[in-house]
PASEBA-1860 file (N, C-alpha, C; in nm, 3 decimals):
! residues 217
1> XXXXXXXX> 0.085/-0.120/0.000/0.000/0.000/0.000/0.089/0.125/0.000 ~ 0.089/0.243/-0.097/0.105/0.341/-0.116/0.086/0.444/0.007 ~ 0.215/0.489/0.112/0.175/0.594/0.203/0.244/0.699/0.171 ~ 0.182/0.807/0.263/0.181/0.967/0.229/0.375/1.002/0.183 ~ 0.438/0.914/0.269/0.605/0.940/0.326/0.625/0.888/0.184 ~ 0.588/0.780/0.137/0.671/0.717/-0.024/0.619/0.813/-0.157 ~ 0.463/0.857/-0.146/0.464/0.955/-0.222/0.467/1.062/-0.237 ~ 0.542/1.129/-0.141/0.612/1.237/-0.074/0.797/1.270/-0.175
9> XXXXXXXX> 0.799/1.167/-0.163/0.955/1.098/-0.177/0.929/1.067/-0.322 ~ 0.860/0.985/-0.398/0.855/1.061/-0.558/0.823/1.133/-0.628 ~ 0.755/1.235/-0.484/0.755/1.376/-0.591/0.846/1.380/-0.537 ~ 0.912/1.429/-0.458/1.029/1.486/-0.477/1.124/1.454/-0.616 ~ 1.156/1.315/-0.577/1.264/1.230/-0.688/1.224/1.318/-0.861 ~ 1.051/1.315/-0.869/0.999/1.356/-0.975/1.025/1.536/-1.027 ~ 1.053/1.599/-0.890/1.045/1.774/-0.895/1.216/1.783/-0.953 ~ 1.268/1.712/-0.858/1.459/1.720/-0.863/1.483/1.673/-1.067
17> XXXXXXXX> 1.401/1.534/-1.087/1.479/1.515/-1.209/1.381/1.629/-1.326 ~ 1.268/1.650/-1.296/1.275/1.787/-1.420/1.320/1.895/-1.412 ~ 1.383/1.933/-1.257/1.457/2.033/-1.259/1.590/2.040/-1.328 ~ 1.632/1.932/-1.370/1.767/1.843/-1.410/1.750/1.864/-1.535 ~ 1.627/1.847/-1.577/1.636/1.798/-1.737/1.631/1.930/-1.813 ~ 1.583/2.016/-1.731/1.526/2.188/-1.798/1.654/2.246/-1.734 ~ 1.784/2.184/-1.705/1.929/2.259/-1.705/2.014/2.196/-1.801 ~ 1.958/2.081/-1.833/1.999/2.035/-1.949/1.984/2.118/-2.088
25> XXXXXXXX> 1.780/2.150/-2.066/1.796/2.228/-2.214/1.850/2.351/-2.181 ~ 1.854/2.380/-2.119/1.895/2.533/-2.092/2.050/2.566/-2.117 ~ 2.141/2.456/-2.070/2.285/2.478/-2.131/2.305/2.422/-2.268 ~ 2.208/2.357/-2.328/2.204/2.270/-2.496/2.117/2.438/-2.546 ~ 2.084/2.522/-2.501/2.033/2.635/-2.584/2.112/2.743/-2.555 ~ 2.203/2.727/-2.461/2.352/2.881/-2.463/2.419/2.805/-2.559 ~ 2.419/2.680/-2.579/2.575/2.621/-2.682/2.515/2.668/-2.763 ~ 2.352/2.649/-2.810/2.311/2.653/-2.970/2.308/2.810/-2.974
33> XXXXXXXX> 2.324/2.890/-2.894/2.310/3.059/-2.916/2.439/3.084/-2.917 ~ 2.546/3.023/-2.896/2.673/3.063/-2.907/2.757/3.029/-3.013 ~ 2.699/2.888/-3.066/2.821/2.835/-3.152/2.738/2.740/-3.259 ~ 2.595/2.756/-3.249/2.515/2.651/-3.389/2.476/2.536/-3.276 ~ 2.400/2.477/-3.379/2.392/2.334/-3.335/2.449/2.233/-3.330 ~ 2.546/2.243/-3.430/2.610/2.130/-3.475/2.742/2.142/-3.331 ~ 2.721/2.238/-3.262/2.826/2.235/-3.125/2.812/2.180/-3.014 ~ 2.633/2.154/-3.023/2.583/2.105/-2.903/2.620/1.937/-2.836
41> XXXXXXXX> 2.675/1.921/-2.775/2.754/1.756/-2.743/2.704/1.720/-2.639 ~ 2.683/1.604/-2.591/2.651/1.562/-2.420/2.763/1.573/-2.373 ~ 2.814/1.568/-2.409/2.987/1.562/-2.305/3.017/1.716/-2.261 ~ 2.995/1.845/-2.368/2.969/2.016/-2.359/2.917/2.012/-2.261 ~ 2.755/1.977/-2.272/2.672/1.992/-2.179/2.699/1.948/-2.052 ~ 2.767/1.817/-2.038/2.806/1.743/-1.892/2.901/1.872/-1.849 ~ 3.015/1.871/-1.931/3.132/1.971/-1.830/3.067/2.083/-1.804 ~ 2.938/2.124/-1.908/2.930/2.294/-1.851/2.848/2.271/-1.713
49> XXXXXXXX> 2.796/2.115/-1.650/2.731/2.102/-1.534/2.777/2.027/-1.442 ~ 2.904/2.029/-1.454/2.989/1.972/-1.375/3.000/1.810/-1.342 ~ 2.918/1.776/-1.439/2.895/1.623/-1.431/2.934/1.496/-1.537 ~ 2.963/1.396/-1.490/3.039/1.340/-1.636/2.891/1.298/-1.754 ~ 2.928/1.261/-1.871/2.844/1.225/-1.995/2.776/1.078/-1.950 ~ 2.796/1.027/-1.914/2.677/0.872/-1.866/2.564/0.950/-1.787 ~ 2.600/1.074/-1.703/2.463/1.106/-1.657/2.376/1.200/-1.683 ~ 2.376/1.239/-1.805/2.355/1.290/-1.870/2.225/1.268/-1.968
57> XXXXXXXX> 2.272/1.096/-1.974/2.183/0.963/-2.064/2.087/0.955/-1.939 ~ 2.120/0.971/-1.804/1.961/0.917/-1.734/1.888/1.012/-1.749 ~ 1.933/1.121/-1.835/1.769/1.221/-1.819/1.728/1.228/-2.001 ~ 1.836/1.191/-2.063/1.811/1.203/-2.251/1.853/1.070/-2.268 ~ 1.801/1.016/-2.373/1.895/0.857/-2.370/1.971/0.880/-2.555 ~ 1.988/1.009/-2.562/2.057/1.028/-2.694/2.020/1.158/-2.708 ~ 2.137/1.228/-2.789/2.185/1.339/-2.829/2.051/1.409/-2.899 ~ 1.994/1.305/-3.018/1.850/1.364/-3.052/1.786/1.381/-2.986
65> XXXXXXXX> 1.760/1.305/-2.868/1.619/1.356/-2.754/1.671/1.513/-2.748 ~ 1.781/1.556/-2.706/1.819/1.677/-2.638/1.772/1.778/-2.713 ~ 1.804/1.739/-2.841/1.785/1.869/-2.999/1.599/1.844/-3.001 ~ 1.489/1.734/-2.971/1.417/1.722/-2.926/1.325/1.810/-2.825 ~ 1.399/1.841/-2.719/1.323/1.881/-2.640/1.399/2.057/-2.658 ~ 1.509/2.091/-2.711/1.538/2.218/-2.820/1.427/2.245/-2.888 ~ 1.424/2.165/-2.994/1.274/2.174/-3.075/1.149/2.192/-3.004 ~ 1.087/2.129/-2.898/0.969/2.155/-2.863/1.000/2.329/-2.789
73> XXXXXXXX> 1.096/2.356/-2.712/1.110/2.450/-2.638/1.102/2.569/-2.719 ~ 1.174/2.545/-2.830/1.153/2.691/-2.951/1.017/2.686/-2.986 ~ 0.936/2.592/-2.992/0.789/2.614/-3.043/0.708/2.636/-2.976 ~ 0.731/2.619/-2.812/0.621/2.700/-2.723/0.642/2.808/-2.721 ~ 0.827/2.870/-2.735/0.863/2.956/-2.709/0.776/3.101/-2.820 ~ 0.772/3.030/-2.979/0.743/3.093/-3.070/0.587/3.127/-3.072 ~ 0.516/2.996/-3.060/0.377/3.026/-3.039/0.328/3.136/-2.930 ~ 0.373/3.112/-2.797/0.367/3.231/-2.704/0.390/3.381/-2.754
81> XXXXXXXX> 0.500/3.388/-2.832/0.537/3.541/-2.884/0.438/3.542/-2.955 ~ 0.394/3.503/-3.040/0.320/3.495/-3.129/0.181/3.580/-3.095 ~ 0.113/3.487/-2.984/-0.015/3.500/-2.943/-0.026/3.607/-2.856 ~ 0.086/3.634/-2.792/0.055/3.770/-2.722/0.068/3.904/-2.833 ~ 0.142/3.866/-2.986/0.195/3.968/-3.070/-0.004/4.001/-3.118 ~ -0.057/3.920/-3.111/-0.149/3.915/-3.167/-0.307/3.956/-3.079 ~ -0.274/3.936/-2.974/-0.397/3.944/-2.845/-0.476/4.093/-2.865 ~ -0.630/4.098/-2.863/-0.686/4.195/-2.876/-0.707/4.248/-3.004
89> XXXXXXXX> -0.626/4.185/-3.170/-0.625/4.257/-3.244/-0.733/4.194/-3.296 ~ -0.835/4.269/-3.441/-0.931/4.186/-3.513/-0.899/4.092/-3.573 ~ -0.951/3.974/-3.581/-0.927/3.876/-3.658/-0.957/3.908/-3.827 ~ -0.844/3.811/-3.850/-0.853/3.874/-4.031/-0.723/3.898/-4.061 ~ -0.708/3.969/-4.166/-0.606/4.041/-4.228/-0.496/4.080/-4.096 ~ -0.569/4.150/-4.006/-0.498/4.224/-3.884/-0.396/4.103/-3.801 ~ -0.466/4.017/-3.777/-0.406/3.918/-3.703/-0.267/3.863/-3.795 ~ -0.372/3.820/-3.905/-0.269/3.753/-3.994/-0.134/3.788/-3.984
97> XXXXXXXX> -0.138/3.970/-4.048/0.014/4.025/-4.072/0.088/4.017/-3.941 ~ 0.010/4.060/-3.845/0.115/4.095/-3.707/0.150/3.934/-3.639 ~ 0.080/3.897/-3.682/0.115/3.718/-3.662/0.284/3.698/-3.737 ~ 0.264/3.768/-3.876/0.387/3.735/-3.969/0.489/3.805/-3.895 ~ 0.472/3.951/-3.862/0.564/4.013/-3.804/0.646/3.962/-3.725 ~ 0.564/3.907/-3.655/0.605/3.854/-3.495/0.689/3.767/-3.499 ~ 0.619/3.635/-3.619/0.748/3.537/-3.627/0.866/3.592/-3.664 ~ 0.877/3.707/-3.783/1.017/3.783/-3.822/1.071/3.819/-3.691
105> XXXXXXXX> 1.015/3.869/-3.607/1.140/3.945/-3.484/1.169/3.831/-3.393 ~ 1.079/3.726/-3.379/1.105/3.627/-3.308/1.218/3.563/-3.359 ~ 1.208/3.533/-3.468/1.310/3.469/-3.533/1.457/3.553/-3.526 ~ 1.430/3.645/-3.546/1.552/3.735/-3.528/1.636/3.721/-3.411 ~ 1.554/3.736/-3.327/1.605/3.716/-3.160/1.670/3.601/-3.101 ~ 1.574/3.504/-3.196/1.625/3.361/-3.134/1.703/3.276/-3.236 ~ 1.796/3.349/-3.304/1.857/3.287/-3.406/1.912/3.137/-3.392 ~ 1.973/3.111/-3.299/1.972/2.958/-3.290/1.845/2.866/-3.286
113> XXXXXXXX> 1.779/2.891/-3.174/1.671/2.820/-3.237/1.561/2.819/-3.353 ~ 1.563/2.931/-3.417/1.494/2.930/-3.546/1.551/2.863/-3.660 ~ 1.722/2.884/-3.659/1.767/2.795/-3.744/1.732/2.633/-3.659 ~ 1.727/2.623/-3.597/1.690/2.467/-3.577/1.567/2.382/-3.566 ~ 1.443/2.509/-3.567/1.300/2.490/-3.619/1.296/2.507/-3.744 ~ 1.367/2.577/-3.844/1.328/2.612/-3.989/1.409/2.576/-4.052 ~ 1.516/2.536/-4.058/1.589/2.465/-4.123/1.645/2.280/-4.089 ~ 1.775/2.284/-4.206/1.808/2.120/-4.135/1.933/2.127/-4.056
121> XXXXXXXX> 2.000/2.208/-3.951/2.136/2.254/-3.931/2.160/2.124/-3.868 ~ 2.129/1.971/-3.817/2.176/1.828/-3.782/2.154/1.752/-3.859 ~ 2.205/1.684/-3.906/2.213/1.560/-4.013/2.130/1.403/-3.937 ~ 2.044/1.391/-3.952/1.955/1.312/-3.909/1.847/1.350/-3.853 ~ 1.825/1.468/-3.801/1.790/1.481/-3.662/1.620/1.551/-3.730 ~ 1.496/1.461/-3.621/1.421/1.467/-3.712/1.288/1.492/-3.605 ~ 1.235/1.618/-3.574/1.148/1.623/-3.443/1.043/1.512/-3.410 ~ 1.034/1.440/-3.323/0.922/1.361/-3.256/0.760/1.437/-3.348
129> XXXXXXXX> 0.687/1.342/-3.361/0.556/1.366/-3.368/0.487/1.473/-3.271 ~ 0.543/1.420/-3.138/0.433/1.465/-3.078/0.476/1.646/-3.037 ~ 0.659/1.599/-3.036/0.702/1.750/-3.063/0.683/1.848/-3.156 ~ 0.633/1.802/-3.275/0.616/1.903/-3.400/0.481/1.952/-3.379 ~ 0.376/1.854/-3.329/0.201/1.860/-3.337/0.198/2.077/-3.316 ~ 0.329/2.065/-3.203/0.271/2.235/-3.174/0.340/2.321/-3.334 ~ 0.403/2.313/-3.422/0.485/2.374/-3.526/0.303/2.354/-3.624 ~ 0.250/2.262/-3.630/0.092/2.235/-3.682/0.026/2.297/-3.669
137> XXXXXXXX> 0.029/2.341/-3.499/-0.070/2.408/-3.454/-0.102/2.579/-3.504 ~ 0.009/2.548/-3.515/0.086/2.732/-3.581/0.024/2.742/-3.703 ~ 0.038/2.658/-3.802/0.036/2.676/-3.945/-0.147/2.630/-3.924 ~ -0.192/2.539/-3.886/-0.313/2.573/-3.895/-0.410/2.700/-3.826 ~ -0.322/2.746/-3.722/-0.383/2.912/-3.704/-0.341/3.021/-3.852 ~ -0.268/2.985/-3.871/-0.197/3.090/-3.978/-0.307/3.036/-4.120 ~ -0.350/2.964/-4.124/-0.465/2.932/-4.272/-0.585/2.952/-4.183 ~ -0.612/2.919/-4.044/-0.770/2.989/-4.058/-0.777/3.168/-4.056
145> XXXXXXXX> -0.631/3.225/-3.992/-0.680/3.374/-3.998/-0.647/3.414/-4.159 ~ -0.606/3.350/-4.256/-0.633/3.369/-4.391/-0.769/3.336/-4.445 ~ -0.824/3.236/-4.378/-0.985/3.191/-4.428/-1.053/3.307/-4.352 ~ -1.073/3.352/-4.225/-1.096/3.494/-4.165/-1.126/3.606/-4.263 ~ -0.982/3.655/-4.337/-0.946/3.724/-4.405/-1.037/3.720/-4.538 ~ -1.055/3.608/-4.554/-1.141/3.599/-4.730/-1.276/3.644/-4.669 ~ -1.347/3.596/-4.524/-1.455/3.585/-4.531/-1.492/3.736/-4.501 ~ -1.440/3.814/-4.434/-1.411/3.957/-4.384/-1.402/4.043/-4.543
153> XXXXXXXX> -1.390/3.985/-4.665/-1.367/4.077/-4.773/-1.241/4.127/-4.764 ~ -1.118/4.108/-4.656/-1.001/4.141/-4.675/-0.905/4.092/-4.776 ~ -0.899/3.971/-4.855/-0.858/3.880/-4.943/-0.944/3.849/-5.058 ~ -0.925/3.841/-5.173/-0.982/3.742/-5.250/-0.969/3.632/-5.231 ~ -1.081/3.554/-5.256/-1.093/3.399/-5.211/-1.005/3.309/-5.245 ~ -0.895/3.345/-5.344/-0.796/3.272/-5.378/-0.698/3.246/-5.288 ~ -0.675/3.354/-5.174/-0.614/3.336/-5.056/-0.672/3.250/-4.939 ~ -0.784/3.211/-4.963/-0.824/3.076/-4.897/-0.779/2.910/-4.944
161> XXXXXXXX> -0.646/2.929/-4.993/-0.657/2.808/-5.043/-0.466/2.765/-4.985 ~ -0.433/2.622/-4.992/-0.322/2.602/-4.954/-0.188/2.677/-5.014 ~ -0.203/2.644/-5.138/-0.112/2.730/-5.180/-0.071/2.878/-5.159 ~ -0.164/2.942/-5.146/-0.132/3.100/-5.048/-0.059/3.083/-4.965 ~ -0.138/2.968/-4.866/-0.067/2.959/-4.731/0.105/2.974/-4.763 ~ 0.152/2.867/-4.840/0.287/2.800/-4.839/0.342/2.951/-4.919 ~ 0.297/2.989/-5.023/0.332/3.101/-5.065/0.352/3.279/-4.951 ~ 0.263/3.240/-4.852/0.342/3.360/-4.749/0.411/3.305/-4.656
169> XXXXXXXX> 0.451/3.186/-4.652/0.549/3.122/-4.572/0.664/3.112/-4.612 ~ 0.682/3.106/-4.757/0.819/3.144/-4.860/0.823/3.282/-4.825 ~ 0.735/3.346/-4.850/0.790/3.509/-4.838/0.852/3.559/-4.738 ~ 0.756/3.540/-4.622/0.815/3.571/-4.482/0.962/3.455/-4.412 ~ 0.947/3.357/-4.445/1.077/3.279/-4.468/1.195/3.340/-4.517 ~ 1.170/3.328/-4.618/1.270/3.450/-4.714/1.335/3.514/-4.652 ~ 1.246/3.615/-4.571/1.293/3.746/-4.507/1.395/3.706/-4.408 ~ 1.388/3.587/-4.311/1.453/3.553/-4.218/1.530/3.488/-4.273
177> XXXXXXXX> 1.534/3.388/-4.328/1.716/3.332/-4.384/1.802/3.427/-4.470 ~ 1.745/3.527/-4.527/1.833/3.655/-4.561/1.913/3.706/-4.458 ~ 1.813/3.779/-4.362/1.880/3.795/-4.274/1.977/3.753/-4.177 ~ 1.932/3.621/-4.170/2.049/3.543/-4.051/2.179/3.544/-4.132 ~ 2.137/3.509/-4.283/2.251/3.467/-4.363/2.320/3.592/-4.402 ~ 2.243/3.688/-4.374/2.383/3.810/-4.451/2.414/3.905/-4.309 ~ 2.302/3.853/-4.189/2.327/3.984/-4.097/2.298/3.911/-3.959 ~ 2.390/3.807/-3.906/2.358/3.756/-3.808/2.353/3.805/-3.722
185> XXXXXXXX> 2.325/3.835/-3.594/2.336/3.907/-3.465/2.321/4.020/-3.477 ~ 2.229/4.091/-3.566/2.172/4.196/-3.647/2.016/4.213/-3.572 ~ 1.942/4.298/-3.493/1.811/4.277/-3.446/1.730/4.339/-3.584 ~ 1.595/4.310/-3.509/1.485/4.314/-3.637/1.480/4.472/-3.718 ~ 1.471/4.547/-3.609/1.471/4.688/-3.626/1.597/4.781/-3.756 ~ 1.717/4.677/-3.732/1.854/4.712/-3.773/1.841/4.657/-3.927 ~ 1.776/4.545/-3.906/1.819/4.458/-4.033/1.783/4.501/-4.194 ~ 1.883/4.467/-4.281/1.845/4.498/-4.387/1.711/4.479/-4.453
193> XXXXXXXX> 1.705/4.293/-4.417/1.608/4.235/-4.487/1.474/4.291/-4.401 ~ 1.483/4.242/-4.259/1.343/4.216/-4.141/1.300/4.385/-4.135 ~ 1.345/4.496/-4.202/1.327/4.647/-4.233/1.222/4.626/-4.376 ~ 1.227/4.534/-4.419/1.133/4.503/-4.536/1.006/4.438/-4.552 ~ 1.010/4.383/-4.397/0.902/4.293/-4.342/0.769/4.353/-4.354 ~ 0.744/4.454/-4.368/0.601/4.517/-4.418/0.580/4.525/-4.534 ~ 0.703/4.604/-4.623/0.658/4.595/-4.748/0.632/4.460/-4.870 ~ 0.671/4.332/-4.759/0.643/4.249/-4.845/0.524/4.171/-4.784
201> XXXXXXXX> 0.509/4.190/-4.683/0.376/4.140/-4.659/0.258/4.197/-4.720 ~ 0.285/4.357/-4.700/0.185/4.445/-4.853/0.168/4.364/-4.966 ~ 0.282/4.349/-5.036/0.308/4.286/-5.167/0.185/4.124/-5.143 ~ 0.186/4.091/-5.106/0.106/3.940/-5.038/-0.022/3.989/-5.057 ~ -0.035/4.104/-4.943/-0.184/4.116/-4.974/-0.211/4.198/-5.076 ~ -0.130/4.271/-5.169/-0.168/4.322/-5.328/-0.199/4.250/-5.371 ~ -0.138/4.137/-5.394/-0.128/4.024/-5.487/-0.293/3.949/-5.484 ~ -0.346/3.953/-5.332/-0.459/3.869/-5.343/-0.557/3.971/-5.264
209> XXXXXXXX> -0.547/4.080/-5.280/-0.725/4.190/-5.293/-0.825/4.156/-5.378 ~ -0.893/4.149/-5.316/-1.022/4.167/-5.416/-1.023/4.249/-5.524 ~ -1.041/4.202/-5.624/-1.066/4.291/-5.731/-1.163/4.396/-5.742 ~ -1.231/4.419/-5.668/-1.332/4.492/-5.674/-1.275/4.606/-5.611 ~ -1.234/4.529/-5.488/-1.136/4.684/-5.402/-1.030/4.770/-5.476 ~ -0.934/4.673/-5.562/-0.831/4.729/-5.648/-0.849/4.818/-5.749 ~ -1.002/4.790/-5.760/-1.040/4.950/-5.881/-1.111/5.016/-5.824 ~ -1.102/5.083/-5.689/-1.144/5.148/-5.644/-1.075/5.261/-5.662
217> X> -1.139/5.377/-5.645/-1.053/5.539/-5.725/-1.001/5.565/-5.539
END
């Protein structure tokens, strides 16, 4: 029989090892802000915690779990910016862009981990299911405030369709691997490219106005 003193004693055991495991990601995300991903090692991580690499494995049982729970951490991290970038505004068009914005400065900020959500910077390394479900969750908010947008008369209906979607995800994409790639450690405000981040989101929604609105005097 289960008493108060033994399950007392695995929470504890239970509080101590996630406190363990979230110093784990936490020194696997100064390596990836300092030096890429491809720097991040269990053995880095052990010396920067004073502990050898076997114990390391009782809280990850491989190097991918670690870039793993990297990955999930940048996507709560992103969705959160996101949703507060967005809180209070009208749904539609409004949401949409400042939604786009948001990922641009986010991305800016968190240059290691965006290169390791948006690109392939590990050679194998391939997020869990259940870790990506939230990177889903994103892109299916990002096509209903475009379906929003059509139904609001902000879009032509052609922007209700997948291909839009993927087509302002190239654009605003764009904007951020320009930037990392020609202006790393460059903030949003400074940057050549993420200084352009409006006028091409304009360009997006030129492209798919209603026609009716576009000949308007």
């Amino acid at each position: 029989m289960t008493t108060d003193l033994s399950r007392g004693a695995a929470n504890r055991t239970e509080i101590r090892r996630a406190a363990v495991t979230d110093m784990i990601v936490d020194h696997a995300k100064e390596i990836l802000d300092e030096d890429g991903a491809g720097a991040v090692t269990v053995s880095e991580i052990a010396r920067r915690m004073g502990m050898r690499s076997p114990s390391v494995y009782k809280y990850f049982d491989s190097l991918n779990a670690i870039y793993d729970a990297l990955f999930a951490r940048g996507q709560d991290l992103l969705l959160a910016y996101v949703h507060q970038a967005v809180r209070g505004l009208e749904p539609g068009l409004e949401t949409l862009l400042e939604g786009n914005r948001a990922f641009v400065r986010w991305a800016t900020g968190e240059q290691g981990l965006a290169a390791l959500l948006f690109w392939r910077p590990v050679p194998g390394f391939e997020p869990s299911p259940h870790t990506y479900a939230v990177a889903e969750e994103l892109w299916l908010e990002g096509r209903r405030h475009l379906r929003e947008a059509v139904a609001r008369d902000e879009l032509s209906s052609a922007a209700d369709t997948e291909e839009a979607h993927r087509l302002l995800t190239v654009v605003v994409s764009g904007i951020v691997s320009q930037q990392l790639a020609n202006q790393p450690g460059v903030g949003f405000d400074e940057g050549r490219f993420t200084s352009l981040t409006d006028e091409v989101l304009q360009m997006f929604v030129h492209h798919y106005t209603p026609h009716h609105r576009k000949d308007r005097p």
